[in-house]
PAKOLLO-744495 format. One record per residue (C-alpha): residue in three letters; x, y, z. Coordinates in steps of 0.1 Angstrom, whole numbers, padded with zeros to 4 digits, always signed. Last residue first. Layout:
ALAXYZ
...
***
This chain:
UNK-0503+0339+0025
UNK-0474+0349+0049
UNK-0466+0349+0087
UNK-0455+0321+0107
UNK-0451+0326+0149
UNK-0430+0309+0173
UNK-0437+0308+0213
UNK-0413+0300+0240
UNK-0384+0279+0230
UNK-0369+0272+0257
UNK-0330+0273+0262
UNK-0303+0251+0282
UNK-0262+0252+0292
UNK-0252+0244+0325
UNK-0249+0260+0363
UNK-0241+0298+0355
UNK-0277+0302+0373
UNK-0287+0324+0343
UNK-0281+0294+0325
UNK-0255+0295+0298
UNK-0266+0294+0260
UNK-0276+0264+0239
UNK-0260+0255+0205
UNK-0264+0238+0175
UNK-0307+0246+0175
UNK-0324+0237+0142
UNK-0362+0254+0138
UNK-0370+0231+0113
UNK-0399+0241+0083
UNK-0427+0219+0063
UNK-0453+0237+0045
UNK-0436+0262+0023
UNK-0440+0279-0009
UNK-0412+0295-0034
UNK-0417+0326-0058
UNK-0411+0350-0029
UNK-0380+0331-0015
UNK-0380+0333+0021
UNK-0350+0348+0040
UNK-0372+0366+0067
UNK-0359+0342+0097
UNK-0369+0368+0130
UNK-0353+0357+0159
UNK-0364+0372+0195
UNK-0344+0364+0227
UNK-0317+0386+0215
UNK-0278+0384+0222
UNK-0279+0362+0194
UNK-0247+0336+0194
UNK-0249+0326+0165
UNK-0283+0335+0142
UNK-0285+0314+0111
UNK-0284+0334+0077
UNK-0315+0335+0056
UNK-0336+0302+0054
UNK-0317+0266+0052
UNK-0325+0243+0022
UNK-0304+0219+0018
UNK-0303+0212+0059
UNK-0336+0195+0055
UNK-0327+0164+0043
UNK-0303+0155+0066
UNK-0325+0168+0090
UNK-0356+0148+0080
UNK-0331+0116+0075
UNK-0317+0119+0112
UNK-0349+0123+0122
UNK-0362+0093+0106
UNK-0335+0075+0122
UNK-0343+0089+0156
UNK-0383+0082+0154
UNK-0409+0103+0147
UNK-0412+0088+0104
UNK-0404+0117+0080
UNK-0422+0148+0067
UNK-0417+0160+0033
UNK-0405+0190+0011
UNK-0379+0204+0034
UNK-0375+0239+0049
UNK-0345+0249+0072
UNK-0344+0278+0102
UNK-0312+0285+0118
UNK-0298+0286+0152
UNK-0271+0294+0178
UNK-0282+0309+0211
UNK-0269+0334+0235
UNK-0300+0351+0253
UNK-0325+0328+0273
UNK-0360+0318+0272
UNK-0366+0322+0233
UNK-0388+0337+0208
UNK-0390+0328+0175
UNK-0406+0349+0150
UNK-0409+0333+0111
UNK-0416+0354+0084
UNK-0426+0358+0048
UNK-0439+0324+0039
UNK-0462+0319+0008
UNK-0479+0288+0020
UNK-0482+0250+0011
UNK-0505+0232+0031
UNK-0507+0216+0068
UNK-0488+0247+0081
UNK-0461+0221+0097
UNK-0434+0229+0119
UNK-0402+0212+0137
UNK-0389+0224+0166
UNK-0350+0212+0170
UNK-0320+0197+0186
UNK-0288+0199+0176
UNK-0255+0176+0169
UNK-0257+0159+0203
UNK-0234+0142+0227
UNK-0203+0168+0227
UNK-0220+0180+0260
UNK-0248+0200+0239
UNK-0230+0219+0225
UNK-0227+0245+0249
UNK-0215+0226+0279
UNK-0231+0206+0306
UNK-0261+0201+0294
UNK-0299+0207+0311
UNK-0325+0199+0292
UNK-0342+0211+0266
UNK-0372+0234+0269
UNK-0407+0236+0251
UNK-0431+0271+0259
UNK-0451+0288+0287
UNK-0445+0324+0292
UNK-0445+0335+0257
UNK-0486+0322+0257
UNK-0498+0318+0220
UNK-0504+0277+0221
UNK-0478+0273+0192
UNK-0442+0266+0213
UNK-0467+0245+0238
UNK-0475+0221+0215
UNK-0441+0207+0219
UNK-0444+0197+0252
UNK-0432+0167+0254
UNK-0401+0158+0233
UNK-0371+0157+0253
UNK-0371+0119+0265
UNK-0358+0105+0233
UNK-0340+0081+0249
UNK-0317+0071+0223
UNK-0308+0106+0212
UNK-0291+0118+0182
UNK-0320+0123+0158
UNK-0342+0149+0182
UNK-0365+0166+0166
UNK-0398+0179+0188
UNK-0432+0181+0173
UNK-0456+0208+0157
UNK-0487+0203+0138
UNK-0512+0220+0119
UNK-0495+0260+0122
UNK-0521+0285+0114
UNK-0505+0315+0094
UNK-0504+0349+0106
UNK-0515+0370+0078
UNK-0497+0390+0048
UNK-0519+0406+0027
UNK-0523+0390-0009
UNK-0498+0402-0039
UNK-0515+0424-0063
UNK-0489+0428-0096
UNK-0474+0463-0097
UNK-0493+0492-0112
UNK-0484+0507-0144
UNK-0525+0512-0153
UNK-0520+0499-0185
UNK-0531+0467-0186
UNK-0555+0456-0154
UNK-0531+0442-0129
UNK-0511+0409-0132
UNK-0516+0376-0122
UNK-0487+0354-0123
UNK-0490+0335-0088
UNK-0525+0323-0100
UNK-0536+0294-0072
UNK-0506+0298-0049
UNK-0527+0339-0047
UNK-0553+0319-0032
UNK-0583+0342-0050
UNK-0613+0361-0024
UNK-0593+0392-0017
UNK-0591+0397-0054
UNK-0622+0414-0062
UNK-0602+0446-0071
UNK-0582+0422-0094
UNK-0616+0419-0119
UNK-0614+0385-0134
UNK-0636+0373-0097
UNK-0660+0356-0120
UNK-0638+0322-0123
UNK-0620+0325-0088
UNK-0648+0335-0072
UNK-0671+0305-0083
UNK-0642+0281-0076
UNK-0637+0290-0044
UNK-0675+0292-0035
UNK-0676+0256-0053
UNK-0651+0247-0026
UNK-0674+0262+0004
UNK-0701+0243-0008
UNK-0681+0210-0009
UNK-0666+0218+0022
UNK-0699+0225+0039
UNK-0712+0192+0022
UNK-0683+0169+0040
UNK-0689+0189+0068
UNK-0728+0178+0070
UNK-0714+0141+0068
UNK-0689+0147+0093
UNK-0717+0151+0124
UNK-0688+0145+0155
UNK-0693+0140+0189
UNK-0718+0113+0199
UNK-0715+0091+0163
UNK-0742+0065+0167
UNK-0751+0052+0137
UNK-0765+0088+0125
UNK-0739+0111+0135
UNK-0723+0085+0110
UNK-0750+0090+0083
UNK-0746+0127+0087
UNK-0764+0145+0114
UNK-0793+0169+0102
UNK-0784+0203+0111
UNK-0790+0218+0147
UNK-0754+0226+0150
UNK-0751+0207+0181
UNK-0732+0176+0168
UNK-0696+0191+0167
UNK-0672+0191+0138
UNK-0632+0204+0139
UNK-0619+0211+0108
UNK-0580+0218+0110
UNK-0571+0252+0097
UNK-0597+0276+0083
UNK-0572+0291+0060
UNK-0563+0255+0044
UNK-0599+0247+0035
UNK-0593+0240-0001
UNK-0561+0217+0005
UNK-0558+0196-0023
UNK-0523+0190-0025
UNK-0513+0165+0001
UNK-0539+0143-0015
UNK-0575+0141+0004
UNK-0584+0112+0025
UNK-0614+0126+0047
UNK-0635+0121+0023
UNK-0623+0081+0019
UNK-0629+0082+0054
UNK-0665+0089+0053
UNK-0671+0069+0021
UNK-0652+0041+0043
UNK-0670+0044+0070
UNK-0706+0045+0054
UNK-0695+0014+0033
UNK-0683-0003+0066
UNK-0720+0000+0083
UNK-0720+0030+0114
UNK-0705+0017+0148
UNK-0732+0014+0173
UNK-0720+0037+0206
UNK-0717+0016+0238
UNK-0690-0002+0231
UNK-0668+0030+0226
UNK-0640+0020+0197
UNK-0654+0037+0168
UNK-0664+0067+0186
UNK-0627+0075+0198
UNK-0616+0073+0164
UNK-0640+0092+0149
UNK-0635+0119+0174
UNK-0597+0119+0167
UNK-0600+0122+0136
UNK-0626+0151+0141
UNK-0602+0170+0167
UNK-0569+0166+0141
UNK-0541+0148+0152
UNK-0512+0169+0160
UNK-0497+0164+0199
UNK-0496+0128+0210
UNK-0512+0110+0237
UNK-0541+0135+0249
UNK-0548+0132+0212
UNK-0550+0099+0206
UNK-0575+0096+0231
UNK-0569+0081+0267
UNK-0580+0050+0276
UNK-0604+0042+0305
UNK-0592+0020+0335
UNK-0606+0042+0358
UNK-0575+0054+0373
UNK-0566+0072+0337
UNK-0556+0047+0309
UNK-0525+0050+0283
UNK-0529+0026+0255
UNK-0512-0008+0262
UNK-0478-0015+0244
UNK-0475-0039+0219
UNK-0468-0077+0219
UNK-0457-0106+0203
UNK-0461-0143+0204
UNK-0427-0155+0203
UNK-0401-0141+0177
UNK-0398-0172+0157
UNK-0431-0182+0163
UNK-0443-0153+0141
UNK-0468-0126+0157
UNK-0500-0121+0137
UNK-0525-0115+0161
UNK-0506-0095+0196
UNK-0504-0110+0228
UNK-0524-0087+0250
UNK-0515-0052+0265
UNK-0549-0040+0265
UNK-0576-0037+0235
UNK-0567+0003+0228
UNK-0531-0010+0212
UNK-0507+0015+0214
UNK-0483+0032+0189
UNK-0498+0063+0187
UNK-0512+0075+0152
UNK-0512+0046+0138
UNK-0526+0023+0167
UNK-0554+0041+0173
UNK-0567+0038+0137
UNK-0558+0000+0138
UNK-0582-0003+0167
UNK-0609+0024+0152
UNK-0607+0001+0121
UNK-0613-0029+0148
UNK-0650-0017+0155
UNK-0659-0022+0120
UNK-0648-0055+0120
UNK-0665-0061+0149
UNK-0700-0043+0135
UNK-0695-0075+0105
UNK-0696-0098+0135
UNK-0675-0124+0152
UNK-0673-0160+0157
UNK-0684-0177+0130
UNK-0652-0196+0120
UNK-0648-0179+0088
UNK-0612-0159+0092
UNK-0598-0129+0071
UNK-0557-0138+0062
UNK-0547-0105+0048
UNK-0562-0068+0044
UNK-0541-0043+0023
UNK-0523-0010+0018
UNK-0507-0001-0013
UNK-0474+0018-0009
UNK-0451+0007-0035
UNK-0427-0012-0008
UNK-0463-0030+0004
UNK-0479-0016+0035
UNK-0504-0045+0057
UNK-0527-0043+0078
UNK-0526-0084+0092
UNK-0502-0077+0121
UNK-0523-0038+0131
UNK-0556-0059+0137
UNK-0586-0070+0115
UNK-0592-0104+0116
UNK-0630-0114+0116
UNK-0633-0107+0081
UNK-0670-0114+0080
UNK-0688-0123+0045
UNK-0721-0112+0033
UNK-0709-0105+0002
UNK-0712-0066+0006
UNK-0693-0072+0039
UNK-0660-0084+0022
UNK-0660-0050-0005
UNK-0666-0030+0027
UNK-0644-0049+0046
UNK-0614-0037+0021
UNK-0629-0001+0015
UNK-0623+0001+0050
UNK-0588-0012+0054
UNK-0579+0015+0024
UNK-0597+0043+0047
UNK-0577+0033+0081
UNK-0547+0030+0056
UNK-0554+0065+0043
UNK-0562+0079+0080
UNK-0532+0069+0096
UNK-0511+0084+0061
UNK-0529+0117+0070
UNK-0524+0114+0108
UNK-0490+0112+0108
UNK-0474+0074+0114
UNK-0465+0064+0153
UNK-0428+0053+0155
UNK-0405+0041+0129
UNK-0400+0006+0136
UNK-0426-0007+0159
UNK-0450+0017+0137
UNK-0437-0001+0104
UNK-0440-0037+0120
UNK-0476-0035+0131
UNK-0484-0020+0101
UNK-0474-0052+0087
UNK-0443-0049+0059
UNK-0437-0049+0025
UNK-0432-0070-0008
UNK-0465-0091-0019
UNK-0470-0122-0026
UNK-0509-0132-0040
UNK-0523-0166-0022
UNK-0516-0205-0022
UNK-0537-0219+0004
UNK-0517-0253+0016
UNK-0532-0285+0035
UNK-0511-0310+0051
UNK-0513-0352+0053
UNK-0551-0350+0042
UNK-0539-0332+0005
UNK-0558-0300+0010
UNK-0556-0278-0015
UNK-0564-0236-0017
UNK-0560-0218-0043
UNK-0553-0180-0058
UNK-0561-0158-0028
UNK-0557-0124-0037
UNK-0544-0100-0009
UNK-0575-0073+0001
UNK-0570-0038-0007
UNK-0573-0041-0046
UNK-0605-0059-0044
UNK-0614-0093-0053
UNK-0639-0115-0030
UNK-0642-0145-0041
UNK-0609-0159-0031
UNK-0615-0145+0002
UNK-0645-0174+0007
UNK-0625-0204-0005
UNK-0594-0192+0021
UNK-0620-0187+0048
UNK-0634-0224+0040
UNK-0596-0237+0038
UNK-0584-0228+0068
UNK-0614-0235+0088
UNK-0615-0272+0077
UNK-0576-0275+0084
UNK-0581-0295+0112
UNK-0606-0320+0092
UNK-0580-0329+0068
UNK-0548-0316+0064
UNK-0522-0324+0092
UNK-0496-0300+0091
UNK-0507-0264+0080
UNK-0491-0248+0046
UNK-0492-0207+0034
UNK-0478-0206+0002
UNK-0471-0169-0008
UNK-0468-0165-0043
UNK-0447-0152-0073
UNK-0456-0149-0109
UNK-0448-0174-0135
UNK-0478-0178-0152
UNK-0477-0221-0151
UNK-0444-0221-0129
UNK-0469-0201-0098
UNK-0432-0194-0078
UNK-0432-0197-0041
UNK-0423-0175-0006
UNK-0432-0199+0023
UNK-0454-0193+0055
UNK-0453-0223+0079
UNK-0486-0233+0097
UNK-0485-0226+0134
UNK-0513-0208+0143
UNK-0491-0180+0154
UNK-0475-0176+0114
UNK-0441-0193+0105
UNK-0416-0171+0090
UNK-0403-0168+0054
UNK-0391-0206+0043
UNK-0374-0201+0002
UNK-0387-0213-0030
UNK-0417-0236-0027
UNK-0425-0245-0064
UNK-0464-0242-0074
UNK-0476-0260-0101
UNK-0473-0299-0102
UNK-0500-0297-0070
UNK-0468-0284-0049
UNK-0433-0283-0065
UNK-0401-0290-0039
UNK-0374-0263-0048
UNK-0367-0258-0010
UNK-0374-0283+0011
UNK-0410-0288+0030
UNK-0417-0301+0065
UNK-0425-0341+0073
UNK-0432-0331+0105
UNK-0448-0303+0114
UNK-0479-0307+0136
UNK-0497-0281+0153
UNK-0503-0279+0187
UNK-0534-0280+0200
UNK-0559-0246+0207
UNK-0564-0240+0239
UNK-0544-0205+0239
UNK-0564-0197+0207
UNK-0544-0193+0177
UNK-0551-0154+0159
UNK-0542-0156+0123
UNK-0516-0148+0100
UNK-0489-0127+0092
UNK-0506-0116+0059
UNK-0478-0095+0038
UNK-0439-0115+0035
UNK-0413-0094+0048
UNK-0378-0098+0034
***
């Protein structure tokens, strides 16, 4: 059981604090709240219980420093100030008491884990969840800012993911020492950190580590000889160019970092629901500065690369284009314009025995590609995944070498896995290989899991319902063609599933590449 807020930062100087004199189980605070079981104790020191409010009867979090009194001054004041805030991204704060021998804040309980905890876990998170929890954290400050307030704690240990999915801010601080542009600043921190598992600050202890586990850390960001970080995208294949940017821009000193209502309007924009893709044929947006139109109100603040605010109104414009096409466009000659998902039943004009129209089929732009590998613990086979997408047949993704066909009796398969970003009408998939002699198949699934062995475990266990046409055994082609779509079915998510690996040329092992693959449909 993971208890939300894991505290704040302790300064190296700071004393020890004292904890004698420690709560039992089923002792009742202030004739209300009944301490029910010890959770973890947070790096400041104070102990972090799981309680029961017996007046509403709700659980809490009981948060308890030993002494009270002056040392728990700051405690208290940041615990007074959050309690005025209320926002459904920021953990209520219900009371705070200090009682000389210890002080207590009593504060909402909540069910899940830090984000520090879930990328640890399960590896770095895609960038549309990234960007929802870097929007939710947002919204959060905003809502702190507009009272004047500073957070002042904003890293991967106190963003945290409740079991129903809500994302919020614990345990702000009030001890005058940062800024509201600081907390800005760390949302391009915890931005970094989803989508690649490093922290862009250096390989310092971590905020919110418990004392059981010691103070904790996470790996440094990749730097060139300079000493300067490299962006998420040169770490990880997938993230679009304008998250990317933002990122980036949020974490360069030397750029001002826009006010936390503009980023969180911005990246509440950029939050969209799976479903709502109305610029799915153009692909990922990617937004420059040098279109000569007036920058957007992050372009504004600072923003050297990207001018989102001026996308935000292209897509608008561009939707209402959609909509204005698909309401006058009654005539099917006009047709071209319509996303046949959006009316699969239209017909042709009565009469005129035609067949329905069905759209042209197009190569499809594939978002993101990455390398499934649930049965190894190394996982030391997945760079260069990009490569099966990039549109050269002479430079693709490769295992390595096995000694027999199955991948030395150590793996079940290995695979490519594929999203289009939106759902599609698929008709085709071309694969080609390196090498003659393989065994595969292509599945679909409805979801992407965590990049991490267990998740692909799960995405191919998942996967393997749904498998497309008839695998190839054995082809004595380099070029497989999977055609076994269903018509009245769309994709987004697809697994190129390799069981077996033909000989090298050299007669020395077993290994393929997979050299370029190509979507077609609607």
């Amino acid at each position: 059981m993971t208890q939300v807020g894991e505290g704040q930062e302790a300064e190296e100087t700071a004393p020890p604090v004292m904890t004698f004199g420690a709560p039992t189980a089923g002792e009742l605070l202030a004739e209300r709240y009944e301490l029910v079981e010890h959770i973890n104790n947070d790096s400041a020191g104070r102990l972090v219980w799981r309680g029961v409010d017996v007046v509403l009867r709700r659980p809490v979090a009981v948060v308890l420093r030993y002494p009270g009194g002056d040392s728990a001054t700051e405690m208290l004041q940041a615990a007074v100030a959050a309690s005025r805030v209320i926002h459904p991204n920021l953990v209520g704060v219900y009371d705070a008491i200090d009682e000389a021998d210890r002080a207590y804040v009593v504060r909402e309980w909540v069910d899940g884990q830090s984000l520090r905890e879930l990328v640890t876990a399960d590896g770095p998170l895609d960038p549309a969840r990234s960007t929802a929890i870097g929007s939710a954290v947002a919204s959060a400050l905003a809502a702190v800012h507009a009272t004047g307030m500073v957070h002042g704690n904003v890293h991967p240990g106190t963003v945290m993911i409740s079991d129903d999915g809500r994302v919020v801010l614990a345990d702000a601080r009030t001890d005058g020492d940062d800024s509201q542009p600081n907390d800005v600043r760390a949302v391009g921190g915890v931005l970094y950190f989803a989508l690649t598992g490093h922290w862009p600050h250096g390989e310092a202890p971590l905020r919110g580590a418990t004392a059981g586990h010691g103070r904790a850390a996470i790996p440094d960001a990749v730097r060139d000889a300079s000493g300067a970080i490299a962006a998420p995208r040169q770490v990880r294949a997938g993230v679009p160019a304008y998250l990317d940017d933002l990122t980036m821009d949020l974490l360069d000193t030397e750029i001002a970092p826009p006010s936390s209502d503009v980023l969180s309007a911005e990246l509440s924009r950029l939050d969209v629901p799976a479903d709502d893709h109305f610029l799915e044929p153009a692909g990922p947006l990617r937004f420059t500065a040098d279109t000569g139109e007036e920058p957007s109100p992050l372009a504004a603040a600072g923003g050297r690369k990207v001018a989102l605010g001026i996308a935000g109104l292209l897509a608008v414009a561009l939707v209402g284009l959609l909509v204005g096409i698909s309401v006058l466009g009654g005539d099917d000659k006009k047709g071209t314009g319509t996303d046949p998902a959006a009316n699969p039943t239209s017909s042709a004009p009565a009469g005129d025995g035609s067949s329905p129209a069905t759209a042209p089929a197009r190569k499809l732009n594939i978002q993101d590609v990455r390398i499934i590998d649930p049965d190894s613990r190394k996982r030391d086979e997945l760079a260069d995944a990009e490569k099966v997408m990039d549109g050269e047949v002479d430079n693709g993704w490769e295992t390595q070498t096995y000694t027999s066909a199955n991948f030395s009796n150590y793996k079940k398969g290995m695979g490519v896995w594929i999203d289009l970003g939106a759902l599609h009408n698929v008709k085709s998939v071309q694969v080609v290989l390196s090498a003659t002699g393989t065994t595969a198949q292509l599945l679909a699934g409805t979801k992407d899991f965590a990049s991490s062995s267990k998740g692909d475990n799960e995405l191919v266990t998942n996967y393997q319902k749904t498998p497309i046409g008839q695998p190839y055994v054995k082809h004595d082609g380099t070029k497989m063609i999977f055609d076994g779509f269903d018509p009245e079915e769309q994709y987004r998510y697809l697994l190129f599933w390799i069981t077996e690996l033909p000989k090298k040329d050299s007669g020395s092992g077993y290994k393929v590449g997979v050299q370029e693959i190509t979507v077609t449909g609607s």
